[in-house]
gemmi code that builds the backbone of each chain (N, CA, C; Angstrom):
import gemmi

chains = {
    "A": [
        ("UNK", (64.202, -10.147, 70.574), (63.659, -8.905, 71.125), (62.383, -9.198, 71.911)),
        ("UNK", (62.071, -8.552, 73.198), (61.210, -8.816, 73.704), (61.342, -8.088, 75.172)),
        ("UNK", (59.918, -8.103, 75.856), (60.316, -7.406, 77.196), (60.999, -7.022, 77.948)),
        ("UNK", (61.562, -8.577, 78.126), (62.603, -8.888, 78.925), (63.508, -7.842, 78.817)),
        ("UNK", (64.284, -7.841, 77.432), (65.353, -7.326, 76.935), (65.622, -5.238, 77.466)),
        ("UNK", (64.552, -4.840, 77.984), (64.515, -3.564, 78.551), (64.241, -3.422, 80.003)),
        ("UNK", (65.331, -2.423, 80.371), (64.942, -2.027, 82.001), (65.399, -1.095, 82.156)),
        ("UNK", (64.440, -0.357, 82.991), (65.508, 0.923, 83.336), (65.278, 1.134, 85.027)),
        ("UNK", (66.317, 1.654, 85.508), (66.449, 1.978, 86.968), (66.331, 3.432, 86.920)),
        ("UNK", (66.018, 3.677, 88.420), (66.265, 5.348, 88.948), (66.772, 5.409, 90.064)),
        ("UNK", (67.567, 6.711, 89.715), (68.512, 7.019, 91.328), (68.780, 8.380, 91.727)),
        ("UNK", (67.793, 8.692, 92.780), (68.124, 10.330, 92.627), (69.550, 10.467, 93.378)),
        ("UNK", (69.812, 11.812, 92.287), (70.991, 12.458, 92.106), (71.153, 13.974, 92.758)),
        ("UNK", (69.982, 14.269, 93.201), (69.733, 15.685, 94.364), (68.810, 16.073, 94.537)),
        ("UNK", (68.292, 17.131, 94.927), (66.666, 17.759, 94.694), (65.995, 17.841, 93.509)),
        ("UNK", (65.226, 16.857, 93.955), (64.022, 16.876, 92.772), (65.020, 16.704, 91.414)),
        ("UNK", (66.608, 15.908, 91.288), (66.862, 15.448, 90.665), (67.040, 13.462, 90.099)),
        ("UNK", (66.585, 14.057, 89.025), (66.797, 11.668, 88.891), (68.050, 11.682, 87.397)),
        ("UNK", (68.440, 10.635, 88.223), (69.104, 9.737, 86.819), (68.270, 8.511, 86.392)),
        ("UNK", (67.979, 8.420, 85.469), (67.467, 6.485, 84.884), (68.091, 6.589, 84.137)),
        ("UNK", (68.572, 4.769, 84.100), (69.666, 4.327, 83.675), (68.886, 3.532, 82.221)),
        ("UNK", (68.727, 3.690, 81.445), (67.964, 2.161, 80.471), (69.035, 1.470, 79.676)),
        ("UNK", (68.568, 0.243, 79.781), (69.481, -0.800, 78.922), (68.685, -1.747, 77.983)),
        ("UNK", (69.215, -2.100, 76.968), (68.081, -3.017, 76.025), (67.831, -2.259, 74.912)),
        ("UNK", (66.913, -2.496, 74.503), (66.181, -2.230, 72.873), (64.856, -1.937, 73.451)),
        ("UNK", (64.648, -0.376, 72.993), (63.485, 0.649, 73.457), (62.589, 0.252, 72.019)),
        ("UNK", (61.983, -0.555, 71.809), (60.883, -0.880, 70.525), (59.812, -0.315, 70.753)),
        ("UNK", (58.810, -0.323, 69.679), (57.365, 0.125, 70.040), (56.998, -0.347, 71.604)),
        ("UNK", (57.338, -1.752, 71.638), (56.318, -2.397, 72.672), (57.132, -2.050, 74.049)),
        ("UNK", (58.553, -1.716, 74.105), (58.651, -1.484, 75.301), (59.062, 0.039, 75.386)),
        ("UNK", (59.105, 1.042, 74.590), (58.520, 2.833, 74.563), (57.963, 2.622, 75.414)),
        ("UNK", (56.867, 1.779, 75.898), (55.349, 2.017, 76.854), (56.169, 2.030, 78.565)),
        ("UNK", (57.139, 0.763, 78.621), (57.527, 0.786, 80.003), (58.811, 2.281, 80.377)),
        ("UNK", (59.189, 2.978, 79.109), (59.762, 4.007, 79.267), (58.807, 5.122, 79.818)),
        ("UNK", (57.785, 5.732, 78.579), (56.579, 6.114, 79.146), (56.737, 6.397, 80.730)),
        ("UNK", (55.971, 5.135, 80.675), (55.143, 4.767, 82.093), (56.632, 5.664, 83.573)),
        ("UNK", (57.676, 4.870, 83.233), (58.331, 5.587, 84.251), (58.803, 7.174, 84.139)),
        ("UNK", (58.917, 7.264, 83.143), (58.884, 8.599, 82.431), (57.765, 9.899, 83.761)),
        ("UNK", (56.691, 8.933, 83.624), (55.503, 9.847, 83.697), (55.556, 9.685, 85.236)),
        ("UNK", (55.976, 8.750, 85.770), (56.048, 8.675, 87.186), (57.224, 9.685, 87.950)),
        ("UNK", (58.259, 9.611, 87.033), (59.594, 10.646, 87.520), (58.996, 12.007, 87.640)),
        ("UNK", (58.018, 12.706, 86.470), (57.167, 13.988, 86.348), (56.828, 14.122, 87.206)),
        ("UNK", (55.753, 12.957, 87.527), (54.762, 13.177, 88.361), (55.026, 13.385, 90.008)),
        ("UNK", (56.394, 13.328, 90.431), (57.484, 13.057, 91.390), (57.749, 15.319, 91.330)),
        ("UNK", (57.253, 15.594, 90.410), (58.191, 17.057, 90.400), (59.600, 17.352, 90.391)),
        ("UNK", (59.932, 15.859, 89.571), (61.254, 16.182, 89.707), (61.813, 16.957, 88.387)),
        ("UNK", (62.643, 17.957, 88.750), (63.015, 18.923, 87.282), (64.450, 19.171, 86.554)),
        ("UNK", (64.822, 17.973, 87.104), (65.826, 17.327, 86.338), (65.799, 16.261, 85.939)),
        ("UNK", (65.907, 15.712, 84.600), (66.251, 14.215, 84.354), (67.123, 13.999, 83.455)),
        ("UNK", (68.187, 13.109, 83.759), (68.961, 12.272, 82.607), (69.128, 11.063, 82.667)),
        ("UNK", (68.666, 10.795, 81.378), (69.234, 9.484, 81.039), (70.105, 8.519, 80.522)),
        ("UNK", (70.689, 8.081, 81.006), (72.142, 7.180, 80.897), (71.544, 6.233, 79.636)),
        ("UNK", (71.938, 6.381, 78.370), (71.339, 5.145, 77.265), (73.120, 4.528, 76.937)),
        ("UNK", (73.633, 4.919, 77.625), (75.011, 3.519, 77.203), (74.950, 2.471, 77.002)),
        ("UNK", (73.488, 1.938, 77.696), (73.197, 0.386, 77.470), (72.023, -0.143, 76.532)),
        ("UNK", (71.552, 1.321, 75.715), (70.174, 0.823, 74.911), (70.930, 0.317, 73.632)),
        ("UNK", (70.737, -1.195, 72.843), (71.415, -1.144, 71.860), (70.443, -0.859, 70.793)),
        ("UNK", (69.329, -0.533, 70.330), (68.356, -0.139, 69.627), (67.211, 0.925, 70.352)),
        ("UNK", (67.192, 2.025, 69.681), (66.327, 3.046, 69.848), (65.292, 3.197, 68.614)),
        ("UNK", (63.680, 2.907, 68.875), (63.217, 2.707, 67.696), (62.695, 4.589, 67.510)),
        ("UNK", (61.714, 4.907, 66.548), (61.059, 6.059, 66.585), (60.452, 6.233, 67.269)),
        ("UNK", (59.104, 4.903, 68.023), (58.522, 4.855, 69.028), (59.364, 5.237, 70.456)),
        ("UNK", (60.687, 5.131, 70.546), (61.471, 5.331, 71.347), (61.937, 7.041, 71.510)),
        ("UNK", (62.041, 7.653, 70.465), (62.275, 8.856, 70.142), (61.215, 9.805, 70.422)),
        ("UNK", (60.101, 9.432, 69.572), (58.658, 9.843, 70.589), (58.303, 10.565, 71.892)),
        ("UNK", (58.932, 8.930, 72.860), (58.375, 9.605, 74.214), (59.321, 10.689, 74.554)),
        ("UNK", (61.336, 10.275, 74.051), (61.624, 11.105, 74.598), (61.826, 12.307, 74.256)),
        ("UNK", (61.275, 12.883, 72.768), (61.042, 13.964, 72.739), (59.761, 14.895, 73.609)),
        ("UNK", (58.676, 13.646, 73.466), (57.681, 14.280, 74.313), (57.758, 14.834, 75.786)),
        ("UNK", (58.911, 13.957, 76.613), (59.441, 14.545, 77.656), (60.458, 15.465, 77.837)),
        ("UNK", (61.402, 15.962, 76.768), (61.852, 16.503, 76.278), (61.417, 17.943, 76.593)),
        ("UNK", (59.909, 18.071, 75.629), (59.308, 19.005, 75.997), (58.224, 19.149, 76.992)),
        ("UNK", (57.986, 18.101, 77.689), (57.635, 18.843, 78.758), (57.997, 19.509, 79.752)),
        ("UNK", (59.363, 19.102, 80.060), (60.151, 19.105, 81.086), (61.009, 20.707, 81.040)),
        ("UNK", (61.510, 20.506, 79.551), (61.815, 22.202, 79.068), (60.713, 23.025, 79.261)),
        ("UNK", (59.518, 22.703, 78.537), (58.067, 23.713, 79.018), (57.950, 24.160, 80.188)),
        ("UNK", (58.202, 23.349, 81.471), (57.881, 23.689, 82.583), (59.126, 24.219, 83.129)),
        ("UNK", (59.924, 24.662, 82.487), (61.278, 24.814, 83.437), (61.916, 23.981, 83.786)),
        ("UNK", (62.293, 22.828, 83.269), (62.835, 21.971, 84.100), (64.058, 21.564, 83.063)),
        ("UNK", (64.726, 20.607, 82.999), (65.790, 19.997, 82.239), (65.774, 18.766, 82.090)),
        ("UNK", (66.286, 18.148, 80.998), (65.907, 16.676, 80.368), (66.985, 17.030, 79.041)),
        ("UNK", (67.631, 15.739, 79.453), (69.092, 15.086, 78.479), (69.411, 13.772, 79.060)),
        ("UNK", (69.918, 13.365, 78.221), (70.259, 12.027, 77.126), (71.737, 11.724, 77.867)),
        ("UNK", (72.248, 11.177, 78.457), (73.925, 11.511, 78.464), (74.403, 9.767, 77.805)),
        ("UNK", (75.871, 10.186, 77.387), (76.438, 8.777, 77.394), (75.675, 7.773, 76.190)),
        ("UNK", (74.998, 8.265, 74.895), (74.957, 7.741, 74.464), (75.096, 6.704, 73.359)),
        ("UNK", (74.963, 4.897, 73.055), (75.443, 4.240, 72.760), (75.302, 4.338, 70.788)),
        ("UNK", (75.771, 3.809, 70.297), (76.416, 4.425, 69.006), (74.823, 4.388, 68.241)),
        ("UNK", (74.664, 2.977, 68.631), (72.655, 3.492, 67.674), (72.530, 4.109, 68.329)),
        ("UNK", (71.968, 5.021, 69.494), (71.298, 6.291, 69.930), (71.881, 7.012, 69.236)),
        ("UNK", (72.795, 7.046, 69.245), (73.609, 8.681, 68.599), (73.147, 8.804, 67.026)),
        ("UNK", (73.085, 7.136, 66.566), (73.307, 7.256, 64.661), (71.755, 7.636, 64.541)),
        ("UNK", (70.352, 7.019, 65.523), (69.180, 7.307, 65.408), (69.043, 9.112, 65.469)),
        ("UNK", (69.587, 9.262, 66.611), (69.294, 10.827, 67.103), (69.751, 11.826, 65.926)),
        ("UNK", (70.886, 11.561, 65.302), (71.460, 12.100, 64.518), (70.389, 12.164, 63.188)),
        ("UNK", (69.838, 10.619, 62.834), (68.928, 10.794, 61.557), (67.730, 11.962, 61.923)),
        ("UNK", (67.654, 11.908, 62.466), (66.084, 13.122, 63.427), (66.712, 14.529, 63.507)),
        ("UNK", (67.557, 15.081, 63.675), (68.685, 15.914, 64.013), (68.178, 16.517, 65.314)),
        ("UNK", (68.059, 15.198, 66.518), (67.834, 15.898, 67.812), (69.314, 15.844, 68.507)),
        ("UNK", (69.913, 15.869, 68.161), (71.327, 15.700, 68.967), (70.779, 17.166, 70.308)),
        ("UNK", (70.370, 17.887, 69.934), (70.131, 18.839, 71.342), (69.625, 18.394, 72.801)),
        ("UNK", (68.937, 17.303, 72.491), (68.633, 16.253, 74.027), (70.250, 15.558, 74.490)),
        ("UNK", (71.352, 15.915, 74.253), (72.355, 15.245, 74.573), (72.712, 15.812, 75.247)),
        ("UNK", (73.074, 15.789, 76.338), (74.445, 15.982, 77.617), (75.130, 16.315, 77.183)),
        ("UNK", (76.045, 17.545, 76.900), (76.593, 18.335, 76.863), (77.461, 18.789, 77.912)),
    ],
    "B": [
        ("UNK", (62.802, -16.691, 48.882), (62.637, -15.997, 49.607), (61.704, -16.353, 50.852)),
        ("UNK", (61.409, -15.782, 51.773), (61.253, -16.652, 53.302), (59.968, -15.693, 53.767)),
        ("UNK", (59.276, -16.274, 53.898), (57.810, -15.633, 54.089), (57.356, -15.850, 55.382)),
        ("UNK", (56.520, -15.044, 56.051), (56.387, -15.390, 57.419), (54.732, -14.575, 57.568)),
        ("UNK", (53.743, -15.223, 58.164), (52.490, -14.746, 58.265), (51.752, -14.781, 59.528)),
        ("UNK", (51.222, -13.813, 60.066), (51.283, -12.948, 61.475), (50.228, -12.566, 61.642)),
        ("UNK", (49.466, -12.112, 63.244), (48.134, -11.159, 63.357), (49.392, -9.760, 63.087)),
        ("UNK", (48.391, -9.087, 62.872), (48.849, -7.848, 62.870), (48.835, -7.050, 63.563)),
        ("UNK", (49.677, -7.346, 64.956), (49.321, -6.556, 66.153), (50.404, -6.341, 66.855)),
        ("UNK", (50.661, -5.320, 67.736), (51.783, -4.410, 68.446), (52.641, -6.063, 69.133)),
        ("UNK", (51.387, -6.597, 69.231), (52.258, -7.715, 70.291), (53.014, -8.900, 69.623)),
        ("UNK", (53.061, -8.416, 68.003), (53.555, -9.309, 67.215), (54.785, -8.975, 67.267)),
        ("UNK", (55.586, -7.630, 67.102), (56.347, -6.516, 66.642), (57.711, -7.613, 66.793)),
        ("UNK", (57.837, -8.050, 67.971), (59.280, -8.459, 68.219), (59.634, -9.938, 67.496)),
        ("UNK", (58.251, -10.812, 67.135), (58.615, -11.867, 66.517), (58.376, -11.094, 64.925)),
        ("UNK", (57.970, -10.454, 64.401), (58.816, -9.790, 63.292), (59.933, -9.096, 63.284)),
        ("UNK", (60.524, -8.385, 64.097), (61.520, -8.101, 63.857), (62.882, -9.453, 63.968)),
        ("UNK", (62.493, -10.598, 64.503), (63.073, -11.781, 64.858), (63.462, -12.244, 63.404)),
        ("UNK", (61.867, -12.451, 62.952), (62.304, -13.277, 61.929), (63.345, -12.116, 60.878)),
        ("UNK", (62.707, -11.088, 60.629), (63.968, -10.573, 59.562), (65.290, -10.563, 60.171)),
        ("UNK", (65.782, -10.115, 61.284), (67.009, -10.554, 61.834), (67.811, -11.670, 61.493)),
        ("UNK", (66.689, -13.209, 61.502), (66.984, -14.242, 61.178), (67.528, -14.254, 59.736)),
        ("UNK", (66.882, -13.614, 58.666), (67.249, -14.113, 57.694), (68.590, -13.494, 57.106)),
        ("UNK", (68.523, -11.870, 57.609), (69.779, -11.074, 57.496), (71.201, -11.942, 58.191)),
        ("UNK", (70.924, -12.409, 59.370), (72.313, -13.304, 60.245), (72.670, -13.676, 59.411)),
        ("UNK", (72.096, -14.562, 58.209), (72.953, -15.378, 57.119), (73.719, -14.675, 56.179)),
        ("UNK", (73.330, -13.322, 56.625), (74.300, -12.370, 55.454), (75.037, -11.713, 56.212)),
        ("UNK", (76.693, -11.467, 56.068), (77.434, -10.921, 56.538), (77.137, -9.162, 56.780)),
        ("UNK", (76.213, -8.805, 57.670), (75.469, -7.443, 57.767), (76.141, -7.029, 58.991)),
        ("UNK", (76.532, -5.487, 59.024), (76.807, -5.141, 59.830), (75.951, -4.576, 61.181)),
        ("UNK", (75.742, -4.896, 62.100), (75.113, -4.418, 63.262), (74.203, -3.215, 63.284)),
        ("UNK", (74.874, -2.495, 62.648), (74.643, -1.005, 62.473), (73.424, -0.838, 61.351)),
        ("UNK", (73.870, -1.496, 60.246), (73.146, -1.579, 59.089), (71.644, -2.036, 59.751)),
        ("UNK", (72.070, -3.759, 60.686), (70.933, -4.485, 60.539), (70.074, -3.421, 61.830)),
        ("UNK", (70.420, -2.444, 62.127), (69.418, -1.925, 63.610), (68.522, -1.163, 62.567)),
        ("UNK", (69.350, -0.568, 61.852), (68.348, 0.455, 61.114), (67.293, -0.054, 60.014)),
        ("UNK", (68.131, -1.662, 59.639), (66.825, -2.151, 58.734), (65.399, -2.138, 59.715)),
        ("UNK", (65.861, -2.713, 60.724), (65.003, -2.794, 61.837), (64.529, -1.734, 62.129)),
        ("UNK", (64.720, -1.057, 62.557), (64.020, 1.074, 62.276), (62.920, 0.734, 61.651)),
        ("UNK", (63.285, 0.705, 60.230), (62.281, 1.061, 59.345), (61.394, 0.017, 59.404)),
        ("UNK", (61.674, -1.286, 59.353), (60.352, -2.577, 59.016), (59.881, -2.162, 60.608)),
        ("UNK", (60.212, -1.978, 61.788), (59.443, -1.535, 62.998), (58.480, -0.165, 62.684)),
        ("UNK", (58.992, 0.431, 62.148), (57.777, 1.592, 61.834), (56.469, 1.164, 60.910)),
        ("UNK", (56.911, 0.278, 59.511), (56.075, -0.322, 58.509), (54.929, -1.032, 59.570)),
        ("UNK", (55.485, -1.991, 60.359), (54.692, -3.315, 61.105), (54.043, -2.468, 61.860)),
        ("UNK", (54.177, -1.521, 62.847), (53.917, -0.590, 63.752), (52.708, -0.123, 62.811)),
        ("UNK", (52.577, 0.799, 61.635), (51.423, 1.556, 60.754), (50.695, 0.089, 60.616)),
        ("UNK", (51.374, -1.111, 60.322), (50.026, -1.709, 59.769), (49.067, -1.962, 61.077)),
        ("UNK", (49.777, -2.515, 62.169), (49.018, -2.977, 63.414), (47.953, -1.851, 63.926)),
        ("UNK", (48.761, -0.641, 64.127), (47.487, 0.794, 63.953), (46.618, 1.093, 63.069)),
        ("UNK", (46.932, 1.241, 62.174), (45.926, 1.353, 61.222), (45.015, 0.763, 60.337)),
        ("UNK", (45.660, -0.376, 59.926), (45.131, -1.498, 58.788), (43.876, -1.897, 58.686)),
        ("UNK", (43.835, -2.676, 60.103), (42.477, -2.986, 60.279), (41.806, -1.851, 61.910)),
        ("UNK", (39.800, -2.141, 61.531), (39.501, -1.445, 62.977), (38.874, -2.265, 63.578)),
        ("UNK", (38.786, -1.852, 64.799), (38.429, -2.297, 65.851), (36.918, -3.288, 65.546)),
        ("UNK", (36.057, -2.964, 64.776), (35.392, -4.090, 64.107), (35.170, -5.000, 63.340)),
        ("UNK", (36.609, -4.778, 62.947), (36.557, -6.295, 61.671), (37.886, -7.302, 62.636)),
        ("UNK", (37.824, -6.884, 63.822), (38.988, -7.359, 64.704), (40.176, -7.724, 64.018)),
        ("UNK", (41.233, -7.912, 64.505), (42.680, -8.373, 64.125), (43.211, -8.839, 62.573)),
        ("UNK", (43.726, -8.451, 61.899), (43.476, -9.423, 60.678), (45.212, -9.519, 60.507)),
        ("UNK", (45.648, -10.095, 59.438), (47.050, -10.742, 59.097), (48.058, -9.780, 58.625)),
        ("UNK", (49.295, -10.169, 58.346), (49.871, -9.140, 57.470), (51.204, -11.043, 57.472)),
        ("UNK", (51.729, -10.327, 56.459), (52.678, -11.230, 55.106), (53.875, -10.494, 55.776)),
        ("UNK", (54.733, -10.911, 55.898), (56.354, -10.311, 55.777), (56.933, -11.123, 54.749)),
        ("UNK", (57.631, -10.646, 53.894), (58.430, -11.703, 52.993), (59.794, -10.832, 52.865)),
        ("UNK", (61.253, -11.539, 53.217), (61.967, -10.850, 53.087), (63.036, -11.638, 51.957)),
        ("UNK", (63.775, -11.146, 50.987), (63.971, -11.852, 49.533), (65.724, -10.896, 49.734)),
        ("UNK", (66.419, -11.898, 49.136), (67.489, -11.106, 48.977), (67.995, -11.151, 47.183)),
        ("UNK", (68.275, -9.962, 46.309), (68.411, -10.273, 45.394), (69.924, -9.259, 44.684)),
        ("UNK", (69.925, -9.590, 44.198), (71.702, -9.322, 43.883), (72.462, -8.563, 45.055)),
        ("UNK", (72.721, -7.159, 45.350), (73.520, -7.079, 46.456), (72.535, -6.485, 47.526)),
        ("UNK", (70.809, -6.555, 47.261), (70.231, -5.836, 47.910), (69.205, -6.807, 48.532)),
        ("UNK", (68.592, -6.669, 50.099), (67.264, -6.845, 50.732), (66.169, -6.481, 50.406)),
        ("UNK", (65.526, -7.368, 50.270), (64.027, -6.683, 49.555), (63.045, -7.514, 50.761)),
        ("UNK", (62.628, -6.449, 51.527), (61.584, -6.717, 52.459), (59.716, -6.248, 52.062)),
        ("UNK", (59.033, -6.783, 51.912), (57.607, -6.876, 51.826), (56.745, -7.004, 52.779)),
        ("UNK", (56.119, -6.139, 53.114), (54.987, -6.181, 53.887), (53.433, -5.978, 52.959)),
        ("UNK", (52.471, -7.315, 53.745), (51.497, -7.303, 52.875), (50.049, -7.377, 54.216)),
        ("UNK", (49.166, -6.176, 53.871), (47.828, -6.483, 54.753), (46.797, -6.842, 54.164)),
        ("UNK", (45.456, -7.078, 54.819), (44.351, -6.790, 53.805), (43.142, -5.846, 54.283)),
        ("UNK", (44.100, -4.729, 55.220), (43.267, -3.689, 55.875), (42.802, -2.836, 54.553)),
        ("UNK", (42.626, -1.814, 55.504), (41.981, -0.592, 54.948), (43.253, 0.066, 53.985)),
        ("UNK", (42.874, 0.653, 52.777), (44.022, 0.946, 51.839), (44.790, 2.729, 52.746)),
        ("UNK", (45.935, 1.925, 52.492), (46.672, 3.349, 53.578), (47.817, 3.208, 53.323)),
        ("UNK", (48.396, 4.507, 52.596), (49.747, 4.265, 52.184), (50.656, 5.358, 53.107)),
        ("UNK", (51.182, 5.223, 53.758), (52.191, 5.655, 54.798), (53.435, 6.384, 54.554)),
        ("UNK", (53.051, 6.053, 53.179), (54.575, 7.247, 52.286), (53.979, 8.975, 52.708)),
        ("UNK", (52.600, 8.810, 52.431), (52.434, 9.871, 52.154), (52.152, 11.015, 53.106)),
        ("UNK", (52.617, 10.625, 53.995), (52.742, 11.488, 55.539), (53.759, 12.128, 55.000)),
        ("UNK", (53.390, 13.721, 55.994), (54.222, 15.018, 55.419), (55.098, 14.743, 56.196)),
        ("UNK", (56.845, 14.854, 55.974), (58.195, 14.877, 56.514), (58.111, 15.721, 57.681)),
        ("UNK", (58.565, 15.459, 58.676), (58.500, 16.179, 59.620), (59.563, 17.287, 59.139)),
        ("UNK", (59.640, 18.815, 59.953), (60.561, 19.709, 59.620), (61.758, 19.393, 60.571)),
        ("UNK", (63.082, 18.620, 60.547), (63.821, 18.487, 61.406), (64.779, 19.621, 61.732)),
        ("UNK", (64.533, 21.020, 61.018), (66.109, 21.683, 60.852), (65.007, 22.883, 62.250)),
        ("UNK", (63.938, 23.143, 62.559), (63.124, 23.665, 64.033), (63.958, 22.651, 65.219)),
        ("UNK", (63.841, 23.599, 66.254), (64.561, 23.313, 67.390), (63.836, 22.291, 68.091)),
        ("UNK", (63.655, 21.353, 68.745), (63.178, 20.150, 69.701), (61.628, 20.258, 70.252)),
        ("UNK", (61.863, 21.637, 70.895), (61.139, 22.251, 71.563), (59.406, 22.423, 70.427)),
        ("UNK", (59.801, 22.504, 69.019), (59.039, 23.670, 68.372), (58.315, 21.901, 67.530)),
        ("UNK", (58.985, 20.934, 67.378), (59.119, 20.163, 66.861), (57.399, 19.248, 67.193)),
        ("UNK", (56.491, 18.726, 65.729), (55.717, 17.770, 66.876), (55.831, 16.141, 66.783)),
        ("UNK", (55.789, 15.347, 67.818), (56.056, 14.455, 68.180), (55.491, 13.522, 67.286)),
        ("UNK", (54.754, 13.095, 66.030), (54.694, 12.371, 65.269), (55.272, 12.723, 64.016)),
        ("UNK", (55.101, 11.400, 63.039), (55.817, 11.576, 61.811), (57.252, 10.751, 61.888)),
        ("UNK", (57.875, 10.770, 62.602), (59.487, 10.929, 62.606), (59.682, 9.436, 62.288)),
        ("UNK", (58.707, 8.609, 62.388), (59.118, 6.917, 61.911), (59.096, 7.099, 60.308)),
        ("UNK", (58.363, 7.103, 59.802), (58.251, 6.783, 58.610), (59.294, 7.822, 57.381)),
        ("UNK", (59.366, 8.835, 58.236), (60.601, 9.864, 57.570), (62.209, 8.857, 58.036)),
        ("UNK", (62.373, 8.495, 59.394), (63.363, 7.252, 59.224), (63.485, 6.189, 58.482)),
        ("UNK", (62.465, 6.003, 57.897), (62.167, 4.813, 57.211), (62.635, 4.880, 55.943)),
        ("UNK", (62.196, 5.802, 55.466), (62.435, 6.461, 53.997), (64.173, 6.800, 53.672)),
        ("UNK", (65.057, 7.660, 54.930), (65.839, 7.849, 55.018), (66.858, 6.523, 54.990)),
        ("UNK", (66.655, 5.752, 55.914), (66.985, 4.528, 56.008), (67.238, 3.681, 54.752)),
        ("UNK", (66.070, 3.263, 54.330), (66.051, 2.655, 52.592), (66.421, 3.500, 51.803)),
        ("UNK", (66.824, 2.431, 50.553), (67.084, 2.593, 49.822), (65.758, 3.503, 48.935)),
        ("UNK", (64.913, 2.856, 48.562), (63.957, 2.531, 47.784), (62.532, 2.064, 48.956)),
        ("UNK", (61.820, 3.251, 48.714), (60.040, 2.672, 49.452), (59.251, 2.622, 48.276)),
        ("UNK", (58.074, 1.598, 48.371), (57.407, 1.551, 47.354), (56.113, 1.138, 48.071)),
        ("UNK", (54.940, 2.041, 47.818), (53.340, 1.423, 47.706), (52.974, 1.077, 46.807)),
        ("UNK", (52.162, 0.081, 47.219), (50.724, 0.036, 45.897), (49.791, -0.703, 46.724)),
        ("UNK", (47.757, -0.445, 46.107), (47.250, -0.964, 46.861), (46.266, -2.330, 45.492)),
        ("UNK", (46.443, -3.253, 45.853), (46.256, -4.249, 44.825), (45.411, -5.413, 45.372)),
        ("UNK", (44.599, -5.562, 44.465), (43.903, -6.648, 44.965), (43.236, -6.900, 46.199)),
        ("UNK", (42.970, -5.791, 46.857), (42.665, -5.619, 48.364), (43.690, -5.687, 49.192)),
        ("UNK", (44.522, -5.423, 48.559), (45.759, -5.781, 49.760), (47.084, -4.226, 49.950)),
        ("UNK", (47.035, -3.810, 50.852), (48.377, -3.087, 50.586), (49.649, -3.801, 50.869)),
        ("UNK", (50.755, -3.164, 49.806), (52.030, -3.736, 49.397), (52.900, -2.862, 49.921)),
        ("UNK", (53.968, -3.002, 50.507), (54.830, -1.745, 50.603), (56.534, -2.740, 50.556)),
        ("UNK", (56.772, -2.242, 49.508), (58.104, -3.276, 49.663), (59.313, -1.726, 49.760)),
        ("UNK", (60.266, -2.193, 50.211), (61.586, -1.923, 50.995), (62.261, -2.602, 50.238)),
        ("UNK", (63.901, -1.389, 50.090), (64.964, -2.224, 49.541), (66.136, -1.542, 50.072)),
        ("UNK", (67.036, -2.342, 50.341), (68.180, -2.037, 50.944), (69.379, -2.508, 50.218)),
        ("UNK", (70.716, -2.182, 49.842), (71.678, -2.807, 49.311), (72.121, -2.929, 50.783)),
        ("UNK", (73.092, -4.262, 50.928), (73.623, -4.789, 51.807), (74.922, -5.350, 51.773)),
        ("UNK", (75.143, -5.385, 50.679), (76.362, -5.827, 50.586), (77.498, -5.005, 48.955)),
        ("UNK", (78.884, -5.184, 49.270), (79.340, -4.040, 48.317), (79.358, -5.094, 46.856)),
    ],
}
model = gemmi.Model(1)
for chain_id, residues in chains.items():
    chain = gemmi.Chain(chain_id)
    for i, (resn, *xyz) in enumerate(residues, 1):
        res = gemmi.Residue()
        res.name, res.seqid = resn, gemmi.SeqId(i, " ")
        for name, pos in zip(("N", "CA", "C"), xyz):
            atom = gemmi.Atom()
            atom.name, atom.element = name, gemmi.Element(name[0])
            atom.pos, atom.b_iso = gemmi.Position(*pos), 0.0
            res.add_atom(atom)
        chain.add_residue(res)
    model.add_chain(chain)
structure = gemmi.Structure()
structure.add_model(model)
structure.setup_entities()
């Protein structure tokens, strides 16, 4: 486990919509590079986001964190934020939390 | 049992979670099982690196010892911070909607959920928090 092991891309998908894609193991230490783009997509006004986790094979709490925190910001402001496509630890993590409501639907 | 001794810091996180990985590989563990052991000792390592020690007694150590004993994992974490037991954070309310929900807490309520068995104690200057998992049928 280690840096390396996380990345995520973005690709807008329409107005002021994004997809990021993440792959890897979202740990404490790399939550931060989620974060960070996280806060840049916001800061973009964009008021849609989903994220493709088909490829995260570990989601820690630190991981759950941000994306609840964006979660609600994004709902706060009117906007939308979900989870789509996700890989069986996301689902078994999300499930222990009972956020399954960030899921794509 | 296989002991491993560390600063106690965020930037340690992944060579602890390495080494317990390591020692679990030798046990026929399922994937699934071993992410979530990982859950929880990532939340444990995570409280000690935050909290344990401060910013003026700079960086100090922490112990991992992970022991396997009849069908169960017995993981140990040992500091010699400040006494802080991490059980005792209030459960977050998970059955409130997302929205209503606040954004800390939710590690150490995984943690708990996760294990079998959490245990503190603060001894000798040191806090103890051992973990137990059955792993095998």
């Amino acid at each position: 486990m280690n840096n390396d092991n996380f990345t995520i891309m973005e690709e807008n998908i329409g107005e002021k919509k994004v997809r990021l894609t993440a792959k890897g193991q979202i740990t404490a230490t790399t939550a931060d590079k989620l974060k960070k783009k996280l806060d840049e997509v916001v800061s973009k006004k964009n008021n849609y986001i989903i994220i493709n986790m088909s490829g995260v094979s570990f989601l820690s709490s630190g991981g759950i964190r941000v994306l609840l925190m964006y979660y609600k910001i994004m709902n706060g402001n009117g906007g939308s934020f979900f989870i789509q496509d996700p890989s069986s630890n996301v689902s078994n993590v999300l499930g222990m939390v009972a956020l399954e409501e960030m899921l794509y639907k | 049992m296989k002991e491993m001794a560390i600063d106690a810091t965020i930037e340690n996180l992944d060579s602890v979670l390495d080494f317990i990985g390591a020692q679990m590989s030798e046990k026929n563990i399922s994937e699934e099982l071993l992410n979530n052991i990982k859950t929880a000792a990532e939340e444990i390592f995570d409280n000690i690196a935050q909290y344990a020690y401060k910013p003026s007694s700079g960086a100090g150590s922490a112990i991992i010892r992970v022991d396997f004993i009849d069908k169960d994992v017995i993981i140990e974490f040992e500091d010699g911070g400040v006494p802080y037991n991490p059980l005792e954070k209030k459960n977050p309310d998970i059955t409130i909607p997302a929205m209503e929900r606040s954004i800390g807490g939710l590690g150490i309520f995984m943690a708990k959920k996760i294990m079998d068995t959490i245990e503190y104690k603060y001894k000798k200057n040191k806090n103890i928090l051992t973990m137990k998992k059955r792993v095998s049928e």
